[in-house]
LUMDREN-298765 format. One record per residue: x, y, z of N, C-alpha, C in turn; residue in three letters; residue number from 1. Coordinates in steps of 0.05 Angstrom, whole numbers, plus 5000, padded with zeros to 4 digits. Layout:
<vexdo><n_u>X</n_u><n_v>Y</n_v><n_w>Z</n_w><ca_u>X</ca_u><ca_v>Y</ca_v><ca_w>Z</ca_w><c_u>X</c_u><c_v>Y</c_v><c_w>Z</c_w><aa>ALA</aa><i>NUM</i></vexdo>
...
//
This chain:
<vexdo><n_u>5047</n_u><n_v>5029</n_v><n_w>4792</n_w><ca_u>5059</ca_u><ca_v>5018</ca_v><ca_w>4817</ca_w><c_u>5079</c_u><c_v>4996</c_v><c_w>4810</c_w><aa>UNK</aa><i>1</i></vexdo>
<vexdo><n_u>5066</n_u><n_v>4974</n_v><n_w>4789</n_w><ca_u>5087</ca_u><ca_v>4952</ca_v><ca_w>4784</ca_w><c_u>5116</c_u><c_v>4967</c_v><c_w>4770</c_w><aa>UNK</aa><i>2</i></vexdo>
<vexdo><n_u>5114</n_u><n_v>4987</n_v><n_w>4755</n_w><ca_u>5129</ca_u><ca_v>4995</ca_v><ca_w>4742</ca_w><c_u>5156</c_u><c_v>5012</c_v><c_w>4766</c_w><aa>UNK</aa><i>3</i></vexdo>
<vexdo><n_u>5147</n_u><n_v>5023</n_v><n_w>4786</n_w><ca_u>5164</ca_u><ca_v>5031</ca_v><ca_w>4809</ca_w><c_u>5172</c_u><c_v>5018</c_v><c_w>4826</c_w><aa>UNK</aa><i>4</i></vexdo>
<vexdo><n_u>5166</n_u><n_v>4991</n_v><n_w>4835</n_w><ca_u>5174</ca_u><ca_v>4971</ca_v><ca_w>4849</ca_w><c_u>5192</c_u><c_v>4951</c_v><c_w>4831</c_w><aa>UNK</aa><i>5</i></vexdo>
<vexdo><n_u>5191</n_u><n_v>4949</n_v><n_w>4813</n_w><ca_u>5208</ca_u><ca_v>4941</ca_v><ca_w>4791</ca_w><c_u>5233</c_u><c_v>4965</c_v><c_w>4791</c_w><aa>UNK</aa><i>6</i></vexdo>
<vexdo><n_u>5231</n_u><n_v>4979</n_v><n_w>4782</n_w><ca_u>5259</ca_u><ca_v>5002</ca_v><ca_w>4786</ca_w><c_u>5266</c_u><c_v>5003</c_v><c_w>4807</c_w><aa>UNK</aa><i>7</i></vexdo>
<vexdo><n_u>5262</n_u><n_v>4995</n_v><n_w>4839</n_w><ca_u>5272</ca_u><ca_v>4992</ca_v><ca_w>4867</ca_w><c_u>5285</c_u><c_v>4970</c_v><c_w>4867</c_w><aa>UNK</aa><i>8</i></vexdo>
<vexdo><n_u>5274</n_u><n_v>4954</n_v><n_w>4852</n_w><ca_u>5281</ca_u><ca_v>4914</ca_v><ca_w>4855</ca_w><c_u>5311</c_u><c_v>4919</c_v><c_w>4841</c_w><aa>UNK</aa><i>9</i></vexdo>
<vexdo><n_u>5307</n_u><n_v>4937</n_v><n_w>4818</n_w><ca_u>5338</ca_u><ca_v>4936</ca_v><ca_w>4795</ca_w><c_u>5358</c_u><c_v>4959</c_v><c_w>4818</c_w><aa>UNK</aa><i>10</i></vexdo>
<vexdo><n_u>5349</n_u><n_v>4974</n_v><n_w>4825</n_w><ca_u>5366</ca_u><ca_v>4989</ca_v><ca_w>4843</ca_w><c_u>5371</c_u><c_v>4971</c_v><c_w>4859</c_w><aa>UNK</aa><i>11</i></vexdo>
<vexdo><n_u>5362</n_u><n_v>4964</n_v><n_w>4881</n_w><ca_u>5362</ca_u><ca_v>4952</ca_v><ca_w>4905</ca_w><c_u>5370</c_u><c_v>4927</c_v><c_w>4906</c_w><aa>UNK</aa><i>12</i></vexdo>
<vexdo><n_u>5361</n_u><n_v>4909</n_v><n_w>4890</n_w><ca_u>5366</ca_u><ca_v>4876</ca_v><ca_w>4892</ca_w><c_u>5333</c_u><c_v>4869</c_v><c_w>4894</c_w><aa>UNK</aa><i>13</i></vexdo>
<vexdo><n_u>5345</n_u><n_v>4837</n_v><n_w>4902</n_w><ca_u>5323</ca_u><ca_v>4829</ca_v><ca_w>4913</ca_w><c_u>5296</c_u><c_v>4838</c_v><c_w>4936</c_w><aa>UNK</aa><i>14</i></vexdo>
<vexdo><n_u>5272</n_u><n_v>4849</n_v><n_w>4927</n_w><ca_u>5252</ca_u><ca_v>4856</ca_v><ca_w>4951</ca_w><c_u>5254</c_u><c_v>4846</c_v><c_w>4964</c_w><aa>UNK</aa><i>15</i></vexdo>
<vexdo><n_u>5250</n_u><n_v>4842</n_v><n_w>5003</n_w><ca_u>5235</ca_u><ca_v>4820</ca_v><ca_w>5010</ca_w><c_u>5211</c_u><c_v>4837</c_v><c_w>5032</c_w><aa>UNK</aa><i>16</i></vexdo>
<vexdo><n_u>5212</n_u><n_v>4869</n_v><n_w>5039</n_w><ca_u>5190</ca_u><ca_v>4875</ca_v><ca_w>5051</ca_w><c_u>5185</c_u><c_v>4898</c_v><c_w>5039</c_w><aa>UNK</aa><i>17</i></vexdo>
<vexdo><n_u>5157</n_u><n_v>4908</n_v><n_w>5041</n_w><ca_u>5149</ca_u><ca_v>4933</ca_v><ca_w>5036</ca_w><c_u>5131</c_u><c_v>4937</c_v><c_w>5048</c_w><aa>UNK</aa><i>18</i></vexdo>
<vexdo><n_u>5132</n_u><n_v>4968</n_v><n_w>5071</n_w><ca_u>5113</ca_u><ca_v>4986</ca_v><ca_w>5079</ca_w><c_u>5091</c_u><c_v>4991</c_v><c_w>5059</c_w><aa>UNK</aa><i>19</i></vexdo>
<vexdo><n_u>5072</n_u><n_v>4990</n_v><n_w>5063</n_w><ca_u>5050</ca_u><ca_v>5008</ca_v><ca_w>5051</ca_w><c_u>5035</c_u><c_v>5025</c_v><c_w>5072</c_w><aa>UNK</aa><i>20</i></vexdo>
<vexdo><n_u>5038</n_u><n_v>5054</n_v><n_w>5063</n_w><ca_u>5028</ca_u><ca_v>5069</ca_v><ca_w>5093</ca_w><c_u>5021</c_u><c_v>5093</c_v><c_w>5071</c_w><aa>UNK</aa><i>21</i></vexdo>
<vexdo><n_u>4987</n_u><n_v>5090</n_v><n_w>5064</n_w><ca_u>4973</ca_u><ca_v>5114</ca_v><ca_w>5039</ca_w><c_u>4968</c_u><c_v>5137</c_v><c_w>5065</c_w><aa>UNK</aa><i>22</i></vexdo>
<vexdo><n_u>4970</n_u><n_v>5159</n_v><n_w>5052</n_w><ca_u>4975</ca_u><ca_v>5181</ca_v><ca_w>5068</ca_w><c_u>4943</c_u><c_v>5209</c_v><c_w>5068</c_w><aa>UNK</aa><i>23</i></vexdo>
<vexdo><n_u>4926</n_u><n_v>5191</n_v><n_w>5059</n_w><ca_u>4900</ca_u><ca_v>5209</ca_v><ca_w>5052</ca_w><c_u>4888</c_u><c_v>5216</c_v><c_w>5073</c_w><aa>UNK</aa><i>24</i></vexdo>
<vexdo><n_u>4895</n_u><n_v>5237</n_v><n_w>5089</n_w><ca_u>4885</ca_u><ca_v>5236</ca_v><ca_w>5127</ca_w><c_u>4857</c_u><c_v>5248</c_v><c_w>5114</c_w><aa>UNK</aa><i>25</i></vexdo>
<vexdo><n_u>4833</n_u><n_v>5238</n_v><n_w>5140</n_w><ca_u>4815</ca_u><ca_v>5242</ca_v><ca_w>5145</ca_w><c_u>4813</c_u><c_v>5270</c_v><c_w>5164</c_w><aa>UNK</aa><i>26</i></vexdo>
<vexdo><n_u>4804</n_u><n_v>5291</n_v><n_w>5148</n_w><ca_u>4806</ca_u><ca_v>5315</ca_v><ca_w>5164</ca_w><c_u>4777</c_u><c_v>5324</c_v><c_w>5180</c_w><aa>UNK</aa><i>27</i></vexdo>
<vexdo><n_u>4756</n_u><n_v>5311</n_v><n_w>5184</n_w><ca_u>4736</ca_u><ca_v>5311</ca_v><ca_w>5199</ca_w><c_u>4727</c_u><c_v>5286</c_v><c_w>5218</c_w><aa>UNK</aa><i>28</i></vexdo>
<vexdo><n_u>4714</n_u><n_v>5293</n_v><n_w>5235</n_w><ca_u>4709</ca_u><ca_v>5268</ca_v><ca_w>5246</ca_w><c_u>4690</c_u><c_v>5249</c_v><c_w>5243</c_w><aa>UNK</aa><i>29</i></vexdo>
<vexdo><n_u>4685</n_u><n_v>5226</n_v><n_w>5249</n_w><ca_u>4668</ca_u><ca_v>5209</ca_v><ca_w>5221</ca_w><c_u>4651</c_u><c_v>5222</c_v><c_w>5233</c_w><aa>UNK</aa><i>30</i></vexdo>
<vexdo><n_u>4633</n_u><n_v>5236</n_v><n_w>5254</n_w><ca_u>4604</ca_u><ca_v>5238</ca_v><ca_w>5248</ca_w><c_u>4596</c_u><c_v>5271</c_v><c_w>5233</c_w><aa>UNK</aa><i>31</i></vexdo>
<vexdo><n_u>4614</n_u><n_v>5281</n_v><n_w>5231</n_w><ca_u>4611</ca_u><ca_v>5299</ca_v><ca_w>5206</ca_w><c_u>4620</c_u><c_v>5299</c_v><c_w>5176</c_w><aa>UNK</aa><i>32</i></vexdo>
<vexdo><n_u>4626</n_u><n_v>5276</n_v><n_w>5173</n_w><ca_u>4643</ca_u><ca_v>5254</ca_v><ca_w>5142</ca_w><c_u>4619</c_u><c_v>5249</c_v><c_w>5125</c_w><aa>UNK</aa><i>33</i></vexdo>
<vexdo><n_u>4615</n_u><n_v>5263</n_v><n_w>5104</n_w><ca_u>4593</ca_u><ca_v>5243</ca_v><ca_w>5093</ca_w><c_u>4605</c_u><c_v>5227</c_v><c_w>5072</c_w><aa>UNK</aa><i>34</i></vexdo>
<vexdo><n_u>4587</n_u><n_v>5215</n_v><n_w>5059</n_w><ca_u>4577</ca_u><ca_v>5192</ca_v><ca_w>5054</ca_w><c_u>4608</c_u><c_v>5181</c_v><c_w>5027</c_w><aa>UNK</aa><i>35</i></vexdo>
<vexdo><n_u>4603</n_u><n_v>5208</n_v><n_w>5014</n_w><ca_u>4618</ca_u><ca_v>5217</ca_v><ca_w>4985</ca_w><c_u>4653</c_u><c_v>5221</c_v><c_w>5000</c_w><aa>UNK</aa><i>36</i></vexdo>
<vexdo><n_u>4657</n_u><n_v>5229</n_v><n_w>5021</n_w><ca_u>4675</ca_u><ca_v>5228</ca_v><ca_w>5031</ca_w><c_u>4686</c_u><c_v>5207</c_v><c_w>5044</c_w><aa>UNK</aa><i>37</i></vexdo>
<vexdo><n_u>4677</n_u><n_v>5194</n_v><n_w>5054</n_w><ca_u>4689</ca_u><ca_v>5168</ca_v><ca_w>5071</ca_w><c_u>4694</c_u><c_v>5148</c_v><c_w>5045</c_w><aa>UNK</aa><i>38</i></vexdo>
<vexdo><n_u>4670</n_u><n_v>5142</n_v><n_w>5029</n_w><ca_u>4686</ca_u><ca_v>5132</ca_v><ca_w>5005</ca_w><c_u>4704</c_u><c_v>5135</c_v><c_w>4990</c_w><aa>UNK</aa><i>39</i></vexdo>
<vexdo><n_u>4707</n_u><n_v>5159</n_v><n_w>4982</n_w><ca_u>4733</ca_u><ca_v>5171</ca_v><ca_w>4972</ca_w><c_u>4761</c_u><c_v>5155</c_v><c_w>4987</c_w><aa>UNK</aa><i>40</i></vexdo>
<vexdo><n_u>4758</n_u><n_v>5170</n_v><n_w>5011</n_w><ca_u>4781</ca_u><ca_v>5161</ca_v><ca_w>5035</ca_w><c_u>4779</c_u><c_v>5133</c_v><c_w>5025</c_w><aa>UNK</aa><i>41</i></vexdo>
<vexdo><n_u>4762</n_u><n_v>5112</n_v><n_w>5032</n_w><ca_u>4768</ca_u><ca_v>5086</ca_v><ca_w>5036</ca_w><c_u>4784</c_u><c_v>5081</c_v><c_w>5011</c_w><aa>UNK</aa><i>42</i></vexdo>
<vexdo><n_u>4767</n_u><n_v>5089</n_v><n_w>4985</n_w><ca_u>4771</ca_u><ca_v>5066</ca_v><ca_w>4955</ca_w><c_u>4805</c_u><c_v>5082</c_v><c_w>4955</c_w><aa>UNK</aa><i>43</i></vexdo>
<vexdo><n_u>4812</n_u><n_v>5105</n_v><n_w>4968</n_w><ca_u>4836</ca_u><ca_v>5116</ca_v><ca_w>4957</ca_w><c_u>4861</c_u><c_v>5099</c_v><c_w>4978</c_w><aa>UNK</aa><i>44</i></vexdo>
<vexdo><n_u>4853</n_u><n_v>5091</n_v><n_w>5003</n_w><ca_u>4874</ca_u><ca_v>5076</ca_v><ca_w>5011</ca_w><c_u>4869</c_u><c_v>5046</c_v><c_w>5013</c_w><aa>UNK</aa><i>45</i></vexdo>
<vexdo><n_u>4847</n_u><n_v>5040</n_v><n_w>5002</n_w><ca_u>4842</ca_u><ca_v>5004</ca_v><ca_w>4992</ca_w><c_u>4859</c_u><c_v>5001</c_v><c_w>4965</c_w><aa>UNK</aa><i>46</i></vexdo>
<vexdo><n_u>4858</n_u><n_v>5016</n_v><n_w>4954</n_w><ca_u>4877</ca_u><ca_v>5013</ca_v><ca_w>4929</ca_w><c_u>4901</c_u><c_v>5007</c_v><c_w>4927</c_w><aa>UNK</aa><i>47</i></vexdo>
<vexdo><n_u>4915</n_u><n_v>5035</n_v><n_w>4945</n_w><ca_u>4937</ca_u><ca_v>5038</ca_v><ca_w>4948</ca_w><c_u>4951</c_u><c_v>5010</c_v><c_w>4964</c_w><aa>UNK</aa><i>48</i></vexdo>
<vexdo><n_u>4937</n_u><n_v>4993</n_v><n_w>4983</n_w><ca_u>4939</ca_u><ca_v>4977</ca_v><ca_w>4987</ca_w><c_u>4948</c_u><c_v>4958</c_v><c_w>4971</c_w><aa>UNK</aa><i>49</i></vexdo>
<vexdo><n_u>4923</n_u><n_v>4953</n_v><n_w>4955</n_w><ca_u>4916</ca_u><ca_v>4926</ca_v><ca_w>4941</ca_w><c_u>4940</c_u><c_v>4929</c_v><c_w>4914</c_w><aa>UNK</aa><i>50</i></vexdo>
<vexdo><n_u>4940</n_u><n_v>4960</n_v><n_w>4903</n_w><ca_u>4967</ca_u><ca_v>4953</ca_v><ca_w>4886</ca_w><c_u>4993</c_u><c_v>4954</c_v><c_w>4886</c_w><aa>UNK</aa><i>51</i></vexdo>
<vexdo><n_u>5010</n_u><n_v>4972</n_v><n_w>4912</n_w><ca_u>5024</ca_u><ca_v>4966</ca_v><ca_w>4922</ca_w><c_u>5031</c_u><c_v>4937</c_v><c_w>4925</c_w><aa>UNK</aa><i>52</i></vexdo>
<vexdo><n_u>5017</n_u><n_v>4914</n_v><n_w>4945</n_w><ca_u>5021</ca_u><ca_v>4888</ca_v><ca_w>4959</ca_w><c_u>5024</c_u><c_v>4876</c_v><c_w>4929</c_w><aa>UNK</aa><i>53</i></vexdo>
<vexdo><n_u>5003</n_u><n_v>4876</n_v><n_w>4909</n_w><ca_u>5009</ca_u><ca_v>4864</ca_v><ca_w>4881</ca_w><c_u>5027</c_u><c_v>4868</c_v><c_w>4870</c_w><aa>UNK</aa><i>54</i></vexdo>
<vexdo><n_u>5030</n_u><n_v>4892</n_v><n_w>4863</n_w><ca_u>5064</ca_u><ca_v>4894</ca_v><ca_w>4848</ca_w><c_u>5090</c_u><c_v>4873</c_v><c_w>4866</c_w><aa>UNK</aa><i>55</i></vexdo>
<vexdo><n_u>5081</n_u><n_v>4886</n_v><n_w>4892</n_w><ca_u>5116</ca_u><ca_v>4880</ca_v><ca_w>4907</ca_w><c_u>5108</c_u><c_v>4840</c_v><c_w>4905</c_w><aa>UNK</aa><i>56</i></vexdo>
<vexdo><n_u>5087</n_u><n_v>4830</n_v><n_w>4912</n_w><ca_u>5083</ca_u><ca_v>4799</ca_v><ca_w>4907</ca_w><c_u>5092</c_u><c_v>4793</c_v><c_w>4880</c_w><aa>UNK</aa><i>57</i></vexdo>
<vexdo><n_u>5080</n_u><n_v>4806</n_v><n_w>4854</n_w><ca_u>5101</ca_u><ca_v>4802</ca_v><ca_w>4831</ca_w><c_u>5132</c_u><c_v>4803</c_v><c_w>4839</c_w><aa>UNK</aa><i>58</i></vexdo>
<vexdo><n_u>5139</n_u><n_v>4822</n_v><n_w>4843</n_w><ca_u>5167</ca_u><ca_v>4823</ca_v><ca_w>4848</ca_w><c_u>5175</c_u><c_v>4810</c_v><c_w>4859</c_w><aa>UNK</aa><i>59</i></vexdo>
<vexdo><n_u>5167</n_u><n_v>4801</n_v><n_w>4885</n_w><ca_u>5175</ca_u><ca_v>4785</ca_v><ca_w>4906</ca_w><c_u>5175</c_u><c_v>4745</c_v><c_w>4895</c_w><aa>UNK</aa><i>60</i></vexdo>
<vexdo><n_u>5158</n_u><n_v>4739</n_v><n_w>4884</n_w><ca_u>5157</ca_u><ca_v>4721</ca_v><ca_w>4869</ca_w><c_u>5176</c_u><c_v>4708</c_v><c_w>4857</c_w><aa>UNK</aa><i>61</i></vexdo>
<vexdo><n_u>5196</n_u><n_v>4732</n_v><n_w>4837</n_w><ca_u>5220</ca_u><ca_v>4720</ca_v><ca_w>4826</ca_w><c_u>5239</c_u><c_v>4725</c_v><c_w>4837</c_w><aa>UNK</aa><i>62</i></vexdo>
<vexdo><n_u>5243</n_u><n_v>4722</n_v><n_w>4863</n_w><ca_u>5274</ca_u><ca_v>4734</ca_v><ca_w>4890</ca_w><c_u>5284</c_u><c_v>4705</c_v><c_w>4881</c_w><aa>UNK</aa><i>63</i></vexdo>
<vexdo><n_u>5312</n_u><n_v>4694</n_v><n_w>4877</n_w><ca_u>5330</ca_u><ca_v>4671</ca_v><ca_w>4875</ca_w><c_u>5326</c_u><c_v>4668</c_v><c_w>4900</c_w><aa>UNK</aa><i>64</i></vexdo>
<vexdo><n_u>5337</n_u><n_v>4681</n_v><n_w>4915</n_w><ca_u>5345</ca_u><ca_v>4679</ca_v><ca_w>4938</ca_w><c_u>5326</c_u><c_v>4660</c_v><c_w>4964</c_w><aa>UNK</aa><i>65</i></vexdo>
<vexdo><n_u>5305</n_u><n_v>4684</n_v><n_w>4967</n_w><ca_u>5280</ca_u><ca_v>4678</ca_v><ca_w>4982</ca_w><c_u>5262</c_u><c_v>4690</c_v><c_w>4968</c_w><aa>UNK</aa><i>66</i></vexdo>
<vexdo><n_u>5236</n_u><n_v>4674</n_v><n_w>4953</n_w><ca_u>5215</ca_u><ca_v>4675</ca_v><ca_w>4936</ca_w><c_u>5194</c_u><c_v>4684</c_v><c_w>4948</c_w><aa>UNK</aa><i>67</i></vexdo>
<vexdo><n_u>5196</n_u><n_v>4704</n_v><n_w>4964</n_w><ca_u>5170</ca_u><ca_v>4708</ca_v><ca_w>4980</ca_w><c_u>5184</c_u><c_v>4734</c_v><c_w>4998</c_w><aa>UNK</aa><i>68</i></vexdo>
<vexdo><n_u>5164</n_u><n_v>4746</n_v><n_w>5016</n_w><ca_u>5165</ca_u><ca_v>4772</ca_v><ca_w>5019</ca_w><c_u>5154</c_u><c_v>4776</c_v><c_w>5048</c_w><aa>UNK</aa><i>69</i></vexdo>
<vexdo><n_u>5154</n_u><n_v>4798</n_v><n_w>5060</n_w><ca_u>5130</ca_u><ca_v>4811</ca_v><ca_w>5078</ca_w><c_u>5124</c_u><c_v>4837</c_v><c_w>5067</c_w><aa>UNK</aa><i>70</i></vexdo>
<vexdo><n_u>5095</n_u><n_v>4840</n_v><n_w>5073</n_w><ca_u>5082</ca_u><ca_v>4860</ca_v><ca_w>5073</ca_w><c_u>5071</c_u><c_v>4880</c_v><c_w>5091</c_w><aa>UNK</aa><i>71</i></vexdo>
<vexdo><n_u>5079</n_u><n_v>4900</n_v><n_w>5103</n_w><ca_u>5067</ca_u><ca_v>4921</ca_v><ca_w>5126</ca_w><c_u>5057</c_u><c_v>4935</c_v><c_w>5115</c_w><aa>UNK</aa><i>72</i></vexdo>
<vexdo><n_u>5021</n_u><n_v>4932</n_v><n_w>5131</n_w><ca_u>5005</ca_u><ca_v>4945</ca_v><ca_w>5120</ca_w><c_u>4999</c_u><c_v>4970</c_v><c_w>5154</c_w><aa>UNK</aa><i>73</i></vexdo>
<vexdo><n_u>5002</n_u><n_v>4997</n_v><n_w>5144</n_w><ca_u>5000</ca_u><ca_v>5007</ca_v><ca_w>5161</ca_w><c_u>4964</c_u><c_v>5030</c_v><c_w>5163</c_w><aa>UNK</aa><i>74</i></vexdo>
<vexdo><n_u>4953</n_u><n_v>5019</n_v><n_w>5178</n_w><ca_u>4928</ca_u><ca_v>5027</ca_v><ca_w>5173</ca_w><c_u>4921</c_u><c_v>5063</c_v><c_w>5175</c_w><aa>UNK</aa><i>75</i></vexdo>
<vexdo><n_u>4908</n_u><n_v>5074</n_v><n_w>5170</n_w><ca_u>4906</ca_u><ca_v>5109</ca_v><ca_w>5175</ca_w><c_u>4880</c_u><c_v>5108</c_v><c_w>5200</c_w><aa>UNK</aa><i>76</i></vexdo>
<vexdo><n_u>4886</n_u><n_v>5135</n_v><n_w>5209</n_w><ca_u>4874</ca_u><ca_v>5126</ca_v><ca_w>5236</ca_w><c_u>4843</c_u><c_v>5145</c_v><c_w>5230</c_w><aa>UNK</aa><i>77</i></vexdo>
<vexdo><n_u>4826</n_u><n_v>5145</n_v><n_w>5254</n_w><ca_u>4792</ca_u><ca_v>5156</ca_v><ca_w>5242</ca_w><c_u>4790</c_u><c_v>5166</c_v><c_w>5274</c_w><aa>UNK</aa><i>78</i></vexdo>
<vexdo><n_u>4789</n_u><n_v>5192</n_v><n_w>5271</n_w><ca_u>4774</ca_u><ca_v>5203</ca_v><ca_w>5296</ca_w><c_u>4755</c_u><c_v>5196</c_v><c_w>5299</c_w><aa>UNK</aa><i>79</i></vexdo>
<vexdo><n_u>4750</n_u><n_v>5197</n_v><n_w>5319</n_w><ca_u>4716</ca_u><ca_v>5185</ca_v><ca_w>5334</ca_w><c_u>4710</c_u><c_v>5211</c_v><c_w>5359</c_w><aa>UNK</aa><i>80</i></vexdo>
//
């Protein structure tokens, strides 16, 4: 992830926002989801989160300009 947000920063310039929106849809509804599944789902878009926001805060860190960033975190949705 650090390594692709770095190649956007040299393309692009300076970061200062990045979407994060993991795309792992939940194809049942949680009360037929088990156990092995909903974890899957979670740890695969907690990640995607957590290293996404990390890389782009590296990046965002060394902006001359403005040293700091936003982050949109866009959540995946859970039938009920």
């Amino acid at each position: 992830m650090q390594i692709a947000v770095r190649q956007i920063a040299k393309q692009m310039g300076e970061l200062h926002l990045i979407v994060i929106a993991p795309v792992d849809v939940m194809t049942k509804a949680t009360e037929r989801m088990s156990d092995s599944e909903w974890s899957r789902a979670v740890g695969y878009n907690l990640d995607a989160y957590f290293y996404a926001a990390r890389a782009f805060a590296r990046e965002a860190a060394g902006n001359v300009v403005v040293p700091r960033g936003r982050i949109v975190a866009v959540l995946p949705g859970v039938e009920v």
